[in-house]
C-alpha positions in Angstrom: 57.6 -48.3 -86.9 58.0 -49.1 -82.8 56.8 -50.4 -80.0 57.0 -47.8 -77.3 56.7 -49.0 -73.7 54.4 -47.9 -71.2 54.0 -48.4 -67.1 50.9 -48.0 -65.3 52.9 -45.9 -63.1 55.6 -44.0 -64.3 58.2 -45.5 -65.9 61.1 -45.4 -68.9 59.8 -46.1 -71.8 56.8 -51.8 -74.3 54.2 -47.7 -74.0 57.9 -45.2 -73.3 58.0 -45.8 -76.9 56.8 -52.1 -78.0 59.6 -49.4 -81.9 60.3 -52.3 -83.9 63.4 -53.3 -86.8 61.6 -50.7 -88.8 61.5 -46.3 -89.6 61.7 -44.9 -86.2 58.1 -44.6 -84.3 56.4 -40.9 -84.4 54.1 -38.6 -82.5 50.1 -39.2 -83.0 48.7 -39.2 -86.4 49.7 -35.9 -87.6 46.9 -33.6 -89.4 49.4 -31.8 -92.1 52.1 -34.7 -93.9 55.5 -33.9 -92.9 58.6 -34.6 -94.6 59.9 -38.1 -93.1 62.6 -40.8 -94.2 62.2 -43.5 -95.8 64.2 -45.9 -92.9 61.1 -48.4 -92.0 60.2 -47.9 -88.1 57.3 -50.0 -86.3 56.2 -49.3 -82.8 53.2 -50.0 -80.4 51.3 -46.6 -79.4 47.9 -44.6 -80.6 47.2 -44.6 -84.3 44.7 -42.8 -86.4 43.9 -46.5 -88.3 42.4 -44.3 -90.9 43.3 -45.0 -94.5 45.2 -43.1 -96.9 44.1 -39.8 -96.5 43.3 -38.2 -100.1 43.9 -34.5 -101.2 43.0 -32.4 -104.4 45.8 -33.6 -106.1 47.8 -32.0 -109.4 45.7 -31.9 -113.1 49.4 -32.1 -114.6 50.7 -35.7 -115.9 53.2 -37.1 -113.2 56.7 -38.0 -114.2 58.6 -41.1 -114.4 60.5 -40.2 -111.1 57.3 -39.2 -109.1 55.4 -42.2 -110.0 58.4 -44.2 -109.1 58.1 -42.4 -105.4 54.5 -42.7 -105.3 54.9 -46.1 -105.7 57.7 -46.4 -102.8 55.4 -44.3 -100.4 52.5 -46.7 -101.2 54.4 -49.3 -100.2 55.6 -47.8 -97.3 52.3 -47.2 -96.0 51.2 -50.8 -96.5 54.3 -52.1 -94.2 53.8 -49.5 -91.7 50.3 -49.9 -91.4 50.7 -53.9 -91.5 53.7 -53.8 -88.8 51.5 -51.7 -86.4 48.6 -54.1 -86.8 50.9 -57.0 -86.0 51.5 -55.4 -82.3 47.9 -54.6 -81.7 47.0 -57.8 -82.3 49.4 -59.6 -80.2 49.6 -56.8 -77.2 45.9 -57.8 -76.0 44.6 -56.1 -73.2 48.1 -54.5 -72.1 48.2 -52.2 -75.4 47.3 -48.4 -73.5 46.8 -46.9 -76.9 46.5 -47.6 -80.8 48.5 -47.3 -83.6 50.0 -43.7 -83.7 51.0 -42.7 -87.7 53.6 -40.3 -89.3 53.0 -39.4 -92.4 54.3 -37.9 -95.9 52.6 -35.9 -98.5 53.3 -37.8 -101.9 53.3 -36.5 -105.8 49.4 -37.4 -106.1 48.3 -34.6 -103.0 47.8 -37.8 -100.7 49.3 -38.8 -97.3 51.0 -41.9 -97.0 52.2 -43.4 -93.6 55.8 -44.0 -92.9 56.3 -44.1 -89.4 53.9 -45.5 -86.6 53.8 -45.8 -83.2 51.5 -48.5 -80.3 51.9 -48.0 -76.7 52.1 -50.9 -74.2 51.8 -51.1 -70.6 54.9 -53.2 -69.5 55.3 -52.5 -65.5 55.3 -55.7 -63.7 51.7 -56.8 -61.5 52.5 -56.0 -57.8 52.2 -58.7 -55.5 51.8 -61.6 -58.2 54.7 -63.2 -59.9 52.7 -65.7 -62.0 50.5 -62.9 -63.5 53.7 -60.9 -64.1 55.2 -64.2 -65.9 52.2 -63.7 -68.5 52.2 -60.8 -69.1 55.9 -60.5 -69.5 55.3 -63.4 -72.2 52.9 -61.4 -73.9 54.5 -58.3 -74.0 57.4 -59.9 -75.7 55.0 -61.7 -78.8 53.5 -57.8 -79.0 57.2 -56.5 -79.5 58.5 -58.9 -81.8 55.4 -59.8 -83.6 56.2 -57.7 -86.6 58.3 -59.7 -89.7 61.2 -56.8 -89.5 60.9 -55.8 -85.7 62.2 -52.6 -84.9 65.4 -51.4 -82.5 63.0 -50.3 -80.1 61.1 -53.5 -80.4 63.7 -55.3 -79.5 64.2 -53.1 -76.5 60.9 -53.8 -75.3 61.4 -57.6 -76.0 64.3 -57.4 -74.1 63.0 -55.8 -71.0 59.8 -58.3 -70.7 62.5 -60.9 -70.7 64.1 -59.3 -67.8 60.8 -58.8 -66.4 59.9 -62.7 -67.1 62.9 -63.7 -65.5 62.3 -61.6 -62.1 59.1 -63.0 -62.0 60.7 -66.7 -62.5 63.4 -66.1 -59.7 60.2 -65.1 -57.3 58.0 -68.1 -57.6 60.9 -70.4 -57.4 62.2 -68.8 -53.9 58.6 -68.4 -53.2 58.4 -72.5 -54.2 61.5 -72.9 -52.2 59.9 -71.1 -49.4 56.7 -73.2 -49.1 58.6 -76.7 -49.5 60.7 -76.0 -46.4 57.8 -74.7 -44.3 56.1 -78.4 -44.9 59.1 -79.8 -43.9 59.2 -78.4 -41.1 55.6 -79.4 -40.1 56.6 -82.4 -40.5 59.6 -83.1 -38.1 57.3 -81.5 -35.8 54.5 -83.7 -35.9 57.1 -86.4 -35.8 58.4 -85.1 -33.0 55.0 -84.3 -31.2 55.2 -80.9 -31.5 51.9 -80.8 -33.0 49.2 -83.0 -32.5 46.6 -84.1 -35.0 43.6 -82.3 -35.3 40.4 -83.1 -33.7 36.7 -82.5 -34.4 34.3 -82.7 -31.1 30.5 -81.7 -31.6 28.9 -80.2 -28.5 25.1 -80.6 -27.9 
């Protein structure tokens, strides 16, 4: 499961692909299982949020190994599925898609997810510093957000908090900026430089 970064213009992969301490993310909901490992993988990008998808299964009595992986893939699925959750619900308006699932045919006929994906937009606001600041801030609680974040969770989390901190360095020269412009207002007035303003109403 991951948390895959995305720009709203183009970028490296927040939605390139918010993965996160967990089995590495995968393509969109796939129709057919496929084979996948068992490492756990969490990321933020589309996902069909559909539930276990169920198949004519075998009539014959499952063994004592298959019901012990039937019970790992169920398990699996329940941690993907709760890992992806837990980036949709902290991405908020910057998630660009839902939860995108990989999954694996088990002994019973049915599909269990073990691998999922979320996209997140994670370019900075143009122009405005303080929205970039919150969004930075909220990109990172989407990343990390899962209990077991992902590699490429942390990746995301780590390039909101570059992100943050640009955006912290630009409202403090941008602070610095507008203290020393009032400043110098004021040794002008002092000086007479500029003269109070004045109101005169004309018939």
């Amino acid at each position: 499961m991951s948390l895959s970064a995305v720009s709203s213009t183009p970028l490296s992969a927040w939605i390139a692909s918010l993965a996160v301490g967990s089995p590495s993310a995968a393509t969109a909901g796939s129709a057919e299982a496929t084979p996948a490992t068992t490492e756990q993988s969490g990321s933020v990008a589309a996902t069909d949020q559909s539930g276990t998808r169920s198949e004519e299964g075998s009539s014959t009595t499952p063994s004592a190994e298959q019901l012990r992986e039937l019970e790992q893939l169920k398990q699996r699925d329940r941690e993907v599925r709760a890992h992806e959750l837990a980036h949709l619900a902290a991405g908020g308006q910057y998630v660009t898609r839902g939860a995108s699932f990989t999954y694996q045919r088990g002994p019973d006929g049915r599909s269990y997810a073990v691998g999922g994906e979320v996209g997140i937009d994670t370019s900075p606001i143009p122009g405005d510093p303080q929205a970039t600041l919150q969004k930075a801030n909220t990109i990172q609680q989407a990343a990390l957000a899962p209990l077991e974040p992902s590699g490429q969770d942390r990746k995301v989390a780590a390039k909101a908090a570059r992100m943050a901190a640009q955006a912290r360095l630009e409202l403090a020269s941008g602070g610095e900026e507008s203290r020393g412009g009032l400043q110098a207002i004021a040794r002008y007035a002092e000086a007479g430089v500029i003269r109070e303003p004045t109101f005169q109403a004309y018939a």
